[in-house]
C-alpha positions in Angstrom: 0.0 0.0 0.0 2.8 2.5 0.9 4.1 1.4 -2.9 1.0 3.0 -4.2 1.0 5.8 -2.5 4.2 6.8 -3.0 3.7 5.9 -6.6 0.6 7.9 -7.1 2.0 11.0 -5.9 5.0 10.6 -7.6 2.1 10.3 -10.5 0.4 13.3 -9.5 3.6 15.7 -9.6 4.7 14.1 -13.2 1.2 15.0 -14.2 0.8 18.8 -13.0 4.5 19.2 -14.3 2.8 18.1 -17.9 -0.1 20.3 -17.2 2.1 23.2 -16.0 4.4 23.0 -19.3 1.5 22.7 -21.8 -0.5 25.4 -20.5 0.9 27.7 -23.2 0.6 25.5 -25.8 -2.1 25.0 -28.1 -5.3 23.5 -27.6 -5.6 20.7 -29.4 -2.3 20.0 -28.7 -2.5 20.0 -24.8 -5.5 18.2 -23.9 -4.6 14.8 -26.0 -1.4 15.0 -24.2 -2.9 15.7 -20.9 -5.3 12.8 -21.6 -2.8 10.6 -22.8 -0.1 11.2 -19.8 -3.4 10.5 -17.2 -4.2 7.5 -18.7 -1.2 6.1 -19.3 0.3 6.9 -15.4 -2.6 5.6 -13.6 -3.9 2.6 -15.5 -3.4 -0.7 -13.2 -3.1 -3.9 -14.1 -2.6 -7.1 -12.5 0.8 -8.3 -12.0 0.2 -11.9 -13.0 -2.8 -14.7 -13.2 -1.8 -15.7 -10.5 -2.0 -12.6 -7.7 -4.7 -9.9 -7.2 -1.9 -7.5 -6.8 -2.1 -4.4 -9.0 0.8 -2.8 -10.6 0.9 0.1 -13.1 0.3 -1.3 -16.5 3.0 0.4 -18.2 5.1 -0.9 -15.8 3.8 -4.5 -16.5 4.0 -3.7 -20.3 7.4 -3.0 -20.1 8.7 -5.8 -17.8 7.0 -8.5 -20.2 8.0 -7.4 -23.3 11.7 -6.3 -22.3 12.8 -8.7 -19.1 10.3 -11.9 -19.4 11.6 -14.4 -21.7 8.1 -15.8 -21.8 6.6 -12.2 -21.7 2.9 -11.8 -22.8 3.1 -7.9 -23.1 -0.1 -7.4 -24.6 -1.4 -8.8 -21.7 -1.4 -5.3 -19.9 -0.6 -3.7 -23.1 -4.0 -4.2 -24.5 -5.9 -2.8 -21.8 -3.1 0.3 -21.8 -4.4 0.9 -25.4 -7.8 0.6 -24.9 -7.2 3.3 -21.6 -5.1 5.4 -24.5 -7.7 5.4 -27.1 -10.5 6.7 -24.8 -8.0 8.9 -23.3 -8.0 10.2 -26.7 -11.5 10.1 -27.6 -12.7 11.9 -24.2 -9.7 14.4 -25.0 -11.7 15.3 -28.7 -14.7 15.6 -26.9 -13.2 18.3 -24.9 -12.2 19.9 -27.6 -15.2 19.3 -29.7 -17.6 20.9 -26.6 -15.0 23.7 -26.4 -15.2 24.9 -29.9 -19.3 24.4 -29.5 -19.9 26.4 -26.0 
């Protein structure tokens, strides 16, 4: 638990560091980012079959596809880029409302 939480805030600072350097930046080139650092630093995943123990799935994607010699990566990988994709998505619908309002 004290993993996580040293993890998430470690996560949180990475993520209003992103926010603070993009806030100049255009529109429609921030908010994807923003999305896609979000998603991408707080998506868990299990860290085997095995366990119910969560790990970040980037994390998880990495260590299978670079370390395992058996490594399934797309086993949290998938998920990752699903979490990505809406990322994404919900990012143009900012943008999209935005522009409307």
């Amino acid at each position: 638990m004290m993993a996580w939480l040293a993890y998430l805030g470690a996560a949180t600072i990475v993520v209003a560091v992103i926010w603070w350097l993009t806030v100049r930046w255009a529109v429609w080139l921030k908010t994807p980012l923003r999305a896609l650092s979000i998603a991408i630093l707080f998506m868990p995943w299990l860290v085997s079959e095995e366990t119910e123990a969560l790990a970040p799935a980037w994390i998880i994607t990495l260590f299978e596809a670079l370390i395992q010699a058996d490594g399934q990566a797309m086993r949290a990988g998938a998920p990752l880029l699903a979490a990505c994709v809406l990322a994404l998505m919900l990012g143009g619908l900012v943008l999209f409302l935005r522009r409307r309002l």
